[in-house]
C-alpha positions as CSV (number, residue, x, y, z in Angstrom):
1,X,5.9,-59.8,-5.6
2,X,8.4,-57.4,-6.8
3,X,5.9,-54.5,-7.3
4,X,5.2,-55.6,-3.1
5,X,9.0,-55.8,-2.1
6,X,9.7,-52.5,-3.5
7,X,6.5,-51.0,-1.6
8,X,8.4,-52.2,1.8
9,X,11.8,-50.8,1.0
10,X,13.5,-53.9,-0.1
11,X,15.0,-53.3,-3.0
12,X,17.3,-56.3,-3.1
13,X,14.4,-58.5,-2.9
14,X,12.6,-57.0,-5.6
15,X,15.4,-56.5,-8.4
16,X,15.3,-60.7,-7.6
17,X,11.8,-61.1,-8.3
18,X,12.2,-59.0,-11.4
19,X,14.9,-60.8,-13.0
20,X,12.9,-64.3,-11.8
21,X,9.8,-62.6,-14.0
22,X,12.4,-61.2,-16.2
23,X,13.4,-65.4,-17.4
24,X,9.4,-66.3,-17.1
25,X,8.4,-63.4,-19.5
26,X,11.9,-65.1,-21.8
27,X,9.8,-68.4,-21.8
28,X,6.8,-67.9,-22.5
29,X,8.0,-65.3,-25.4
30,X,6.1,-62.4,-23.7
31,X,8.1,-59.1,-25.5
32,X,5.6,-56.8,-23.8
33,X,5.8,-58.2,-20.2
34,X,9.7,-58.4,-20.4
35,X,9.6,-54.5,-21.7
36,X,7.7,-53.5,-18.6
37,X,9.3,-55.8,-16.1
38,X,12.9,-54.4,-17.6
39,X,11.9,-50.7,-17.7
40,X,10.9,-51.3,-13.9
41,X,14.4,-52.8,-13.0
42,X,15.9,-50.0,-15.2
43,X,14.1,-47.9,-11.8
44,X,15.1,-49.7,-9.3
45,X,18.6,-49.8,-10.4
46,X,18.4,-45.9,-11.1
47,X,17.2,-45.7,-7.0
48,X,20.4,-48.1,-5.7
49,X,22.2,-45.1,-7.8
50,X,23.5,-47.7,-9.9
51,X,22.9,-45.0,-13.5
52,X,25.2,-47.5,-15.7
53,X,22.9,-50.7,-15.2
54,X,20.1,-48.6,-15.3
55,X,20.9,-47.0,-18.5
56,X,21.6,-50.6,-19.5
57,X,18.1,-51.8,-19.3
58,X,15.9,-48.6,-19.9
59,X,17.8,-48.6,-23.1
60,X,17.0,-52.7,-23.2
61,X,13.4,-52.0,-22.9
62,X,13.7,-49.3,-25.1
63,X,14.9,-51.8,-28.1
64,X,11.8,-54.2,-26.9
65,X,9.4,-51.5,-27.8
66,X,10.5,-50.5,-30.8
67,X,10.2,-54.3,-32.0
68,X,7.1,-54.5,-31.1
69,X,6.0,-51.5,-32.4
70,X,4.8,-50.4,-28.9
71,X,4.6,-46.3,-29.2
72,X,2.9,-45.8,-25.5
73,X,5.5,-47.8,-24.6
74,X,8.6,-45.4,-26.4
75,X,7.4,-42.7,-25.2
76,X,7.7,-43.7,-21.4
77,X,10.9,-45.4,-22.3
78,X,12.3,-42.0,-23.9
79,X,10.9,-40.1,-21.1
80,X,12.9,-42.5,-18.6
81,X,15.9,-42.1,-20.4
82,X,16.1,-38.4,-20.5
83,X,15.7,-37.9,-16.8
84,X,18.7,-40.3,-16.4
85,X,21.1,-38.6,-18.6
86,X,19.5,-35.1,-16.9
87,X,21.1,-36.9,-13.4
88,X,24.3,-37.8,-14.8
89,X,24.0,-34.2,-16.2
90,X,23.9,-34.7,-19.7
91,X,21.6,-32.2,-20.8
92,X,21.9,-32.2,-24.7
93,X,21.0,-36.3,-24.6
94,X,18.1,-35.4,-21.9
95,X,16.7,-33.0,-24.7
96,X,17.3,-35.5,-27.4
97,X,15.2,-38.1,-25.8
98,X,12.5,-35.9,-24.5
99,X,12.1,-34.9,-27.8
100,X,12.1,-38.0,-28.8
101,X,9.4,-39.2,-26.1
102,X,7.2,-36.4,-27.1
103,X,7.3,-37.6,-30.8
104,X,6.0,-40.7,-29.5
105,X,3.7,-39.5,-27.3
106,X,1.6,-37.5,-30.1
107,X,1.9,-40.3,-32.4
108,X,0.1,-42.7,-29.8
109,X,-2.6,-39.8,-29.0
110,X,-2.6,-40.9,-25.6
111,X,-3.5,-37.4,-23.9
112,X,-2.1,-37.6,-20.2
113,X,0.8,-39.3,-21.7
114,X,1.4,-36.5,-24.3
115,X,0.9,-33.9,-21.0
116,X,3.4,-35.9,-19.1
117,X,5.7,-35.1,-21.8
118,X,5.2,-31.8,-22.2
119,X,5.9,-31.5,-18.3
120,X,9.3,-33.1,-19.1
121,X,9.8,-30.7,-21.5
122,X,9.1,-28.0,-19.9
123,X,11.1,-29.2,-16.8
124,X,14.3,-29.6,-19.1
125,X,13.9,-26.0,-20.8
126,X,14.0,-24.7,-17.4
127,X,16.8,-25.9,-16.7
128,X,18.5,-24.4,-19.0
129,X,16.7,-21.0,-18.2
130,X,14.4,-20.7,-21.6
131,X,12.0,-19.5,-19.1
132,X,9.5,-18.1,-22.1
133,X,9.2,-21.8,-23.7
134,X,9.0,-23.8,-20.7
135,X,6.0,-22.1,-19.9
136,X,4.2,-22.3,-23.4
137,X,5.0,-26.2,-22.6
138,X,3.6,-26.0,-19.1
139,X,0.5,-24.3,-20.8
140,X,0.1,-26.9,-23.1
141,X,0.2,-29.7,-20.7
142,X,-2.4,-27.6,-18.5
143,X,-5.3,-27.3,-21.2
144,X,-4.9,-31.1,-21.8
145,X,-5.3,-31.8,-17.8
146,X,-8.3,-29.8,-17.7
147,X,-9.9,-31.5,-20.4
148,X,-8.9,-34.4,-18.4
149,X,-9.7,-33.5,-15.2
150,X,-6.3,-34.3,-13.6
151,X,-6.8,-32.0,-10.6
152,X,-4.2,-33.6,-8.7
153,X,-1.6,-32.8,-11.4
154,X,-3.1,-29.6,-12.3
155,X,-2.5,-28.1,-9.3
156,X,0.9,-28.5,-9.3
157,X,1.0,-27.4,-13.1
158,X,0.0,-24.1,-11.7
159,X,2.2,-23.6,-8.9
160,X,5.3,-24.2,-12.2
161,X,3.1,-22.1,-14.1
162,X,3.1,-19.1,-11.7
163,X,7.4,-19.9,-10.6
164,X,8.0,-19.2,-14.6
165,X,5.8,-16.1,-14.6
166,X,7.6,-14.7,-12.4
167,X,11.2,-15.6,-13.2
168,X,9.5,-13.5,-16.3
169,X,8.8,-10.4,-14.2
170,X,5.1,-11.1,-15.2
171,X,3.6,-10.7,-11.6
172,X,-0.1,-10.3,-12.8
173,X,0.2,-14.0,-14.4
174,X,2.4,-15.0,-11.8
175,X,-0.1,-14.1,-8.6
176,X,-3.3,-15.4,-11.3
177,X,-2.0,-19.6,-11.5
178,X,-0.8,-19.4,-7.6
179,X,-5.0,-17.9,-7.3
180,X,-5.6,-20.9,-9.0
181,X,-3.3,-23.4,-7.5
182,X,-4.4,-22.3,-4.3
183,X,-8.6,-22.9,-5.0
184,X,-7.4,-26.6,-6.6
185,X,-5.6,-27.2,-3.8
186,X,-8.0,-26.1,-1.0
187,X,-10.6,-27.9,-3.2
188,X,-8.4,-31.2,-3.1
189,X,-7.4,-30.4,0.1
190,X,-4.0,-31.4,-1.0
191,X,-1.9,-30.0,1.9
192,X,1.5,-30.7,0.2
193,X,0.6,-28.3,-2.2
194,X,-0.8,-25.6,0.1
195,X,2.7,-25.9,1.5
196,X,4.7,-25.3,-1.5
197,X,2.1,-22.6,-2.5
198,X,2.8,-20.4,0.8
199,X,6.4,-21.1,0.2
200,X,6.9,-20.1,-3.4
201,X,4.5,-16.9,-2.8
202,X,7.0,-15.7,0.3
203,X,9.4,-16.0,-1.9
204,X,7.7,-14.3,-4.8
205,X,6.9,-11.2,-1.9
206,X,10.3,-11.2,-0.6
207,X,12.0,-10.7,-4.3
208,X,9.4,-7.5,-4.8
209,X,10.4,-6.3,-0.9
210,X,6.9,-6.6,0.2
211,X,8.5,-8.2,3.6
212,X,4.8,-8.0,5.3
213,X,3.2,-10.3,3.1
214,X,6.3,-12.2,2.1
215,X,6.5,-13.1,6.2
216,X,2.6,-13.6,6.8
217,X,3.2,-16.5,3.3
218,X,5.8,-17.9,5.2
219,X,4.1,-18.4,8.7
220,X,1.5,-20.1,6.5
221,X,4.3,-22.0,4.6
222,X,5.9,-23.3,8.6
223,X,2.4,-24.4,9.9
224,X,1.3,-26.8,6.9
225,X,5.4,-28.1,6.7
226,X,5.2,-28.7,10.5
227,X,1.9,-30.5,9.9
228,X,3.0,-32.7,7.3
229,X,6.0,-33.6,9.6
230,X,3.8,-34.6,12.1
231,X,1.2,-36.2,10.1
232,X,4.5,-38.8,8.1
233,X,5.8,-38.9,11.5
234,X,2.6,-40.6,12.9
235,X,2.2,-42.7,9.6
236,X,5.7,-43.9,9.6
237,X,5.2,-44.9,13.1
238,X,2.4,-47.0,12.0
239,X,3.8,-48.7,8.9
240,X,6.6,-49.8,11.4
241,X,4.3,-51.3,13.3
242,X,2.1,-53.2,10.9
243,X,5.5,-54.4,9.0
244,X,7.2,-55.5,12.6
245,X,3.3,-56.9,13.6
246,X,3.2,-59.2,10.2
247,X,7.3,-60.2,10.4
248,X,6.6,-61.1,14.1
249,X,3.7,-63.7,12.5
250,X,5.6,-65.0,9.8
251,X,8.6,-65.5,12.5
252,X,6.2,-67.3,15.3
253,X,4.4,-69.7,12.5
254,X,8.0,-70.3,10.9
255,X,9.1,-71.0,14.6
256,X,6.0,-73.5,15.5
257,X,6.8,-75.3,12.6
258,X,10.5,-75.8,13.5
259,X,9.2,-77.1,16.9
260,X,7.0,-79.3,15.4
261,X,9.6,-80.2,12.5
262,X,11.9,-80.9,15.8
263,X,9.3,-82.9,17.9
264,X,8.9,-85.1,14.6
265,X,12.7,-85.3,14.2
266,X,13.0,-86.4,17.9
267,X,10.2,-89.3,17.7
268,X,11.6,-90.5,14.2
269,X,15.2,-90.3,16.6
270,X,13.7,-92.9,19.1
271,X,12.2,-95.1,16.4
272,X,15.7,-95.4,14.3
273,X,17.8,-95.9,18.0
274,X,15.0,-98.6,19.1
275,X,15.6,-100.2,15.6
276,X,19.1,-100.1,16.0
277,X,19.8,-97.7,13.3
278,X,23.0,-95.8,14.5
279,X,23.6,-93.4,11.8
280,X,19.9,-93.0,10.8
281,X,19.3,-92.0,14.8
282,X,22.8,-89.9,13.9
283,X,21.5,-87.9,11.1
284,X,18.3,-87.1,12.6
285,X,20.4,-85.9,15.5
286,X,22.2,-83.3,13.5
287,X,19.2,-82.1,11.8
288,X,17.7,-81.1,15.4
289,X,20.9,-79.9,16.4
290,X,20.4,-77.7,12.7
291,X,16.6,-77.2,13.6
292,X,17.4,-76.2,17.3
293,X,20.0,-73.4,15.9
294,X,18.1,-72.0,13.5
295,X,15.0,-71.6,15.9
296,X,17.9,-69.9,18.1
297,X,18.3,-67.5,15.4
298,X,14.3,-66.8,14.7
299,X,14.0,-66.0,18.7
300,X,16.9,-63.7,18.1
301,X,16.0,-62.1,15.1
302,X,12.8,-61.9,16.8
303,X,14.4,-59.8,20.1
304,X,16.5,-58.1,17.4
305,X,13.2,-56.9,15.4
306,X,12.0,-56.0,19.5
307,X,14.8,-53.8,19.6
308,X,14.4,-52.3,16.3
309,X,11.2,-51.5,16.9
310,X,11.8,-50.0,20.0
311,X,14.0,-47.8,18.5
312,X,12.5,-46.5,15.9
313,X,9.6,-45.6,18.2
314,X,12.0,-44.0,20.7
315,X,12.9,-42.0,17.4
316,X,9.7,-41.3,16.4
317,X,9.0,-40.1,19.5
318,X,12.4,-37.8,19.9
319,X,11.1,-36.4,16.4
320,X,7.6,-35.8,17.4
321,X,8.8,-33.6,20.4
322,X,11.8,-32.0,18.5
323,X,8.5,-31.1,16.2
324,X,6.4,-29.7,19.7
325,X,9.5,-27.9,21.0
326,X,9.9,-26.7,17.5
327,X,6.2,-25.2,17.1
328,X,6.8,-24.0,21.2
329,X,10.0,-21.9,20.0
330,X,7.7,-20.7,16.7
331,X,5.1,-19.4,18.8
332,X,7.3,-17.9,21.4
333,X,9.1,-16.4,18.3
334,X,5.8,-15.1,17.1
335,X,5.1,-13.6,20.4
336,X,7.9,-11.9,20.9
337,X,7.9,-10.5,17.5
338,X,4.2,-9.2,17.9
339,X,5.1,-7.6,21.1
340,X,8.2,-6.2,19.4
341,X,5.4,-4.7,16.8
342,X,3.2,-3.6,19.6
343,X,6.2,-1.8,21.1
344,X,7.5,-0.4,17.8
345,X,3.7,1.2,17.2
346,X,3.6,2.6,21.0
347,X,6.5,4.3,20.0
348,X,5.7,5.6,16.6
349,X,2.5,6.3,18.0
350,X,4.2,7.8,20.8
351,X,6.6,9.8,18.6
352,X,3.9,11.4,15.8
353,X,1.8,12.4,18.7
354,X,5.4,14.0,20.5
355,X,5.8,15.9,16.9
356,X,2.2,17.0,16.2
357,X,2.5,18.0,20.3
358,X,5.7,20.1,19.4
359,X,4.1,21.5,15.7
360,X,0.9,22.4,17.8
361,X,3.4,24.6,20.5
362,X,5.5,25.6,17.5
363,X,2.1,27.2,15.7
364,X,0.9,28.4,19.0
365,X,4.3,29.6,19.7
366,X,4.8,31.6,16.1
367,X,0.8,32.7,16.4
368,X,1.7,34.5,20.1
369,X,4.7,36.4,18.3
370,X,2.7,37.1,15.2
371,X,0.2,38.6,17.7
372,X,2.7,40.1,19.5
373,X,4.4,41.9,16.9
374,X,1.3,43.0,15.4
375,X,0.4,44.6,19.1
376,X,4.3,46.3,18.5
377,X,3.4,47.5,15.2
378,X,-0.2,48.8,16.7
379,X,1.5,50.2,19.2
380,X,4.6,51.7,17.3
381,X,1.6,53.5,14.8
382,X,-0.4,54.8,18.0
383,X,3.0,56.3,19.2
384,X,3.9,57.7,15.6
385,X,0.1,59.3,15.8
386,X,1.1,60.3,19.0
387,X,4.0,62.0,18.5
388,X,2.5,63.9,15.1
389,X,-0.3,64.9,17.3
390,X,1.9,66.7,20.2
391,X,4.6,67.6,18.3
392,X,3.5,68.6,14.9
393,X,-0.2,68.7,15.3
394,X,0.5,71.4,18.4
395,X,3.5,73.4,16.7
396,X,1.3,73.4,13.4
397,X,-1.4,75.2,15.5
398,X,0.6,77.4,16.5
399,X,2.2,78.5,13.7
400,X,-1.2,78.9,11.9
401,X,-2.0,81.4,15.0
402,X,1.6,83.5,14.2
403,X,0.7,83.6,10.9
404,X,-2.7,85.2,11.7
405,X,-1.5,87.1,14.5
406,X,1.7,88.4,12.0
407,X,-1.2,89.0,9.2
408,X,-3.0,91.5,11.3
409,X,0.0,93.3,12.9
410,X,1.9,93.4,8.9
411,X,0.8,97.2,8.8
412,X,0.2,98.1,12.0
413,X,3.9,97.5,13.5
414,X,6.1,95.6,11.5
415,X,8.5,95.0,14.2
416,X,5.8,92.8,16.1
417,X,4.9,91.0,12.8
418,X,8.6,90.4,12.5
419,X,8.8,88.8,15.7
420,X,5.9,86.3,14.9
421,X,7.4,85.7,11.6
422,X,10.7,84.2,13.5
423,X,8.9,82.2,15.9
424,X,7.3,80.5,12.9
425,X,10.3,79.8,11.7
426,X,12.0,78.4,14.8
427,X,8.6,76.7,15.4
428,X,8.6,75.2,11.7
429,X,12.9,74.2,12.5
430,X,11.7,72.2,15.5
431,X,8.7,70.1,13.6
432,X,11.3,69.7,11.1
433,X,13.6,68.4,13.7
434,X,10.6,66.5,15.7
435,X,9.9,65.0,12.1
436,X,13.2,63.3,11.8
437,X,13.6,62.2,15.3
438,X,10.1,60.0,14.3
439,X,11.9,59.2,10.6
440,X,15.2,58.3,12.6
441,X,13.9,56.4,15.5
442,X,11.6,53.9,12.7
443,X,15.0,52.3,10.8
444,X,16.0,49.7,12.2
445,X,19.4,50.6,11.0
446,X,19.5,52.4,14.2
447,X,19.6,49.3,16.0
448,X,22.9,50.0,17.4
449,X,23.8,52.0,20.3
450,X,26.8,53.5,18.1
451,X,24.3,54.7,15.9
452,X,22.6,56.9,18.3
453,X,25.7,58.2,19.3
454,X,26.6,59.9,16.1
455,X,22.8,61.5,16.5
456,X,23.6,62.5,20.2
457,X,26.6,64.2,19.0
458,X,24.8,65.9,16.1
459,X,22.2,67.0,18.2
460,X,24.0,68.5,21.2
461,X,26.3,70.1,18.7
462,X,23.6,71.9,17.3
463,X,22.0,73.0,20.1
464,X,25.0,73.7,22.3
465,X,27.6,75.1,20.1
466,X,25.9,78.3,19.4
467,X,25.1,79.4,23.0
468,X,29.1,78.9,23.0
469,X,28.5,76.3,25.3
470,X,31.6,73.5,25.4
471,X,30.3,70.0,25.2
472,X,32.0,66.9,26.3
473,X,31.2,62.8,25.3
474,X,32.6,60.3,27.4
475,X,31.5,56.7,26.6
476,X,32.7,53.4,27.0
477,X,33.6,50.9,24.2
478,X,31.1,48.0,25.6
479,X,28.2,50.4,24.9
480,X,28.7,50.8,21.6
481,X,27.7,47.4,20.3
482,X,24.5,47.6,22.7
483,X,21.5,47.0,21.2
484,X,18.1,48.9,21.2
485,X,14.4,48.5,19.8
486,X,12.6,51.3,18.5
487,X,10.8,52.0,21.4
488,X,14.0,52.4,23.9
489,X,15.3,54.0,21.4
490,X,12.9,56.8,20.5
491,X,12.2,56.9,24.6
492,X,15.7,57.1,25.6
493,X,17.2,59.6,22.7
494,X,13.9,62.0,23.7
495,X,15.2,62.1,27.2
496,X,18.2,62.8,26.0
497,X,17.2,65.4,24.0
498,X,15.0,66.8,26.8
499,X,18.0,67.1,28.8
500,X,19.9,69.3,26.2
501,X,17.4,71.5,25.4
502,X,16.9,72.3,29.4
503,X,20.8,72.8,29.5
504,X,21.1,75.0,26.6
505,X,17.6,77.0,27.5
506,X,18.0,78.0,31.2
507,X,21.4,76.6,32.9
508,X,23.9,79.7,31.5
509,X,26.7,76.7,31.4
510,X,30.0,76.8,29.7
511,X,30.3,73.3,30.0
512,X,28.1,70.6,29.6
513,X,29.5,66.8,30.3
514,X,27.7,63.6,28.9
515,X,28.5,59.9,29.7
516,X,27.3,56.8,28.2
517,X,27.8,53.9,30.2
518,X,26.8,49.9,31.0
519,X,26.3,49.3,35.1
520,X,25.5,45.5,35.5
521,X,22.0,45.3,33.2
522,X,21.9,49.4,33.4
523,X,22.3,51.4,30.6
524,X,23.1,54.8,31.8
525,X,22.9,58.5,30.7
526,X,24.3,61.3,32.5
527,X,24.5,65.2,31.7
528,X,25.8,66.9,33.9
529,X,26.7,71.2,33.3
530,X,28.1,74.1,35.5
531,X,25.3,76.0,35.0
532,X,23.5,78.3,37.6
533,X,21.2,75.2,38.4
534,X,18.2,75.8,40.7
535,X,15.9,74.0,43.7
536,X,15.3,70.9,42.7
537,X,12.9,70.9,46.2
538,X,10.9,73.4,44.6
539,X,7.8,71.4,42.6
540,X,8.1,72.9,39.1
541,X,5.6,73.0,36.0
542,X,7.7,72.0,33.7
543,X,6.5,69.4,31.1
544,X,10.2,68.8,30.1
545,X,11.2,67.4,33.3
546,X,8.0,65.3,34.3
547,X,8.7,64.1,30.2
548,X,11.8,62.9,30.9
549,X,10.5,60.9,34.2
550,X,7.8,59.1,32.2
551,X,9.4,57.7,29.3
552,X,12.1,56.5,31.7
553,X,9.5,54.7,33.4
554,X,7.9,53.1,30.4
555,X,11.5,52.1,29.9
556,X,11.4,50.6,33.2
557,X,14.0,52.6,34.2
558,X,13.9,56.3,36.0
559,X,15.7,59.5,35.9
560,X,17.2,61.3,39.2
561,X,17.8,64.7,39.4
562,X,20.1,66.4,41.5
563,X,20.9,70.9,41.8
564,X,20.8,74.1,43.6
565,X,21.3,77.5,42.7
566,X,24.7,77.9,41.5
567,X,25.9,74.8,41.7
568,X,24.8,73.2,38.6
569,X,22.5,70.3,37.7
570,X,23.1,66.9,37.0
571,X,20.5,64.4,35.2
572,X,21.0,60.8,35.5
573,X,19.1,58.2,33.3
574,X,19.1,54.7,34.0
575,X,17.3,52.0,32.2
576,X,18.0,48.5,31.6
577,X,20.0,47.3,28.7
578,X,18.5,44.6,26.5
């Protein structure tokens, strides 16, 4: 009756039907019954959190045991006692005991009783972080359930098994028992432990910042929680029921018997009043009136138990759809975070293909200059052979047909052959000159526009200053940091040059004026002298001038001439600045 009490929840009523088999078991001289019956009170007490009285009688049946020798019995005893000095927090007595209860346990060779032991063991090591020996314990307690085939406690063995591992940074042994756990539980299909499984793992995930499976562990972990909810909400729904269906019985048969205990009372009543029996008639009065009130108080502890009942399914109820809106806000949690990922990989997605886009333009971009500067070089060689080819491979030929001409006129007239020997040598000064320009026009040290200058002024010096011929350079300070590629530059120094040669050659001048100057985008050269100038109506053969025109218009630029006879000529270049 006690065993049945404490299976409903009463545990007033079943301490009294313990201490009512407690004096039977002290009649009849039963030492083994009264160990058992007092190590169960020792439990219940331990539940009402009374630890003092249930120390009181653990230890009680403790002393029973050991007089009659009953070593089974010590163990559980020692095993009991442990776990209640481990709740008052008394770990060095929990130890002592356990020990204690292991001792026993071997020395009765009961094997599941010797695991359960090493399970306490192992829990009490734990707690006291001796990580290494709690798990040779939980080892130990393993190989004896599977000799035994304890499934049901293996499993959960193995889920211990794996927590130690890892608390040991042993992951491989760790991830091997929760493999294990996880068939024997699937196998069972023990969902409790699937639960603590998914749980323990997330956490094992989380710890090595593997968030991806530490989260898909957990998802796992909040469906088979959820279900268990719902599964003890169901069942606890039904134990109300059955409990409040079988009270309701024992209430209506104790309340037909009162009626009929009253409908007895009433006819003994008329019989003892017929009789003339005052107080007889009196006393069964009162125990009507008694009967009458405590039927009163079976109806209303009947409606009361209505109520109850009632409540408890209207809280059953409130649970079960706290539980549906719960899974409803999981889902739309889920959702939202799966469209969060979808949106985070469109954008990802969306950025690597923007980048390898941009990289592809980048290469295509760098592959159009590379090509492009390769047609500059290609073109800057072509204009190098060029140049050799007009200006050194013509002066060359003529200066090999001087030398011949000179040769055959060396004995004949000397004079001539004189004459021939100095155009060779003004023809070998200009290749000289023609040479450098290429040489000088190549660095790119001569970038500058200030650079050119201090060429300009060499050149015209050299060519002007012997025909006595006064030379002025006007330029602005803007100009001077302007900027030129090789091309502009060879181009627009060769029309220069063109121009000084014409104006020391033919114009008679005592003065020659240059200026150097920036109009909006134009870069402009003018050289203007007082020379005897001529028509510039007149179409003329000269290479120099149609020269000058076409490398100002490769330069996108042109050149504008203006003169007459005696008035002097002007040249004006114009090309556009870079």
């Amino acid at each position: 009756m006690g065993f049945t009490y404490g299976a409903q929840g009463h545990l007033d009523k079943q301490v009294d039907w313990y201490l009512k088999a407690i004096r039977v078991y002290e009649k009849n001289k039963d030492p083994q019954g009264l160990a058992q019956t007092v190590s169960n009170l020792s439990t219940v007490y331990n539940q009402l959190d009374n630890r003092k009285e249930a120390m009181a009688y653990a230890k009680q049946a403790m002393a029973l045991r050991e007089s009659i020798g009953d070593v089974n019995g010590l163990s559980i005893s020692c095993n009991n006692i442990s776990q209640l000095y481990l709740g008052v927090d008394s770990l060095d007595q929990a130890i002592r005991y356990q020990q204690l209860g292991l001792k026993y346990a071997e020395k009765s060779g009961v094997k599941l009783r010797i695991s359960n032991s090493f399970i306490s063991m192992a829990l009490l090591l734990n707690r006291q972080k001796k990580n290494k020996e709690a798990l040779e314990y939980e080892k130990k307690a393993i190989a004896i359930l599977q000799e035994l085939n304890e499934l049901g406690t293996l499993s959960r063995r193995y889920i211990a098994a794996a927590i130690l591992s890892k608390a040991m940074n042993d992951s491989a042994t760790a991830l091997d028992y929760f493999q294990k756990a996880y068939d024997l539980s699937v196998q069972l299909n023990n969902k409790e432990n699937l639960r603590d499984i998914y749980l323990h793992k997330a956490i094992y995930y989380k710890d090595k910042k593997d968030f991806y499976n530490a989260y898909e562990n957990y998802k796992k972990y909040i469906v088979y929680r959820d279900s268990l909810i719902s599964v003890k909400t169901r069942a606890d729904i039904a134990e109300i029921e059955t409990r409040y269906e079988t009270e309701k019985k024992d209430f209506e048969i104790a309340r037909l018997n009162t009626e009929q205990k009253i409908r007895q009372l009433e006819i003994e009543k008329q019989k003892a009043i017929i009789s003339g029996n005052t107080l007889l008639a009196k006393q069964k009065e009162n125990e009507i009136t008694l009967l009458s009130q405590q039927r009163e108080l079976q109806d209303s502890k009947i409606k009361q138990q209505d109520q109850e009942l009632e409540k408890q399914l209207l809280i059953a109820k409130n649970n079960e759809q706290l539980l549906k809106l719960s899974e409803q806000e999981k889902q739309l949690k889920e959702k939202e975070l799966k469209d969060q990922k979808l949106l985070q990989r469109v954008l990802v997605g969306a950025a690597v293909m923007l980048i390898l886009f941009a990289v592809i333009l980048f290469n295509r971009y760098k592959l159009k200059k590379k090509l492009e500067q390769q047609n500059q070089l290609l073109n800057v060689r072509n204009d190098i052979a060029k140049d050799l080819h007009d200006e050194i491979g013509s002066t060359l030929t003529s200066i090999k047909i001087l030398s011949e001409v000179s040769k055959n006129n060396l004995e004949k007239d000397q004079q001539k052959a004189f004459s021939f020997l100095q155009k060779i040598t003004e023809q070998s000064s200009q290749m000289q000159q023609g040479m450098s320009d290429i040489v000088w026009a190549i660095k790119p040290d001569n970038d500058k526009l200030e650079n050119m200058l201090v060429r300009m002024r060499e050149y015209a010096s050299h060519t002007l200053e012997p025909k006595n011929i006064e030379t002025i350079f006007i330029t602005e300070e803007p100009v001077l940091s302007q900027s030129l590629n090789m091309q502009q530059r060879r181009d627009f120094f060769l029309i220069f040059k063109e121009a000084i040669n014409n104006a020391a050659k033919y114009s008679q001048a005592g003065k020659v004026e240059i200026t150097i100057r920036k109009e909006m985008n134009q870069l402009l050269l003018r050289i203007s002298d007082n020379g005897i100038g001529f028509d510039s109506a007149k179409e003329t053969s000269s290479n120099g001038l149609k020269n000058m025109m076409a490398r100002a218009e490769a330069l996108k630029g042109a050149v504008h001439i203006q003169s007459a006879p005696g008035k002097g000529t002007t040249i004006v270049a114009n090309v556009p600045a870079m």
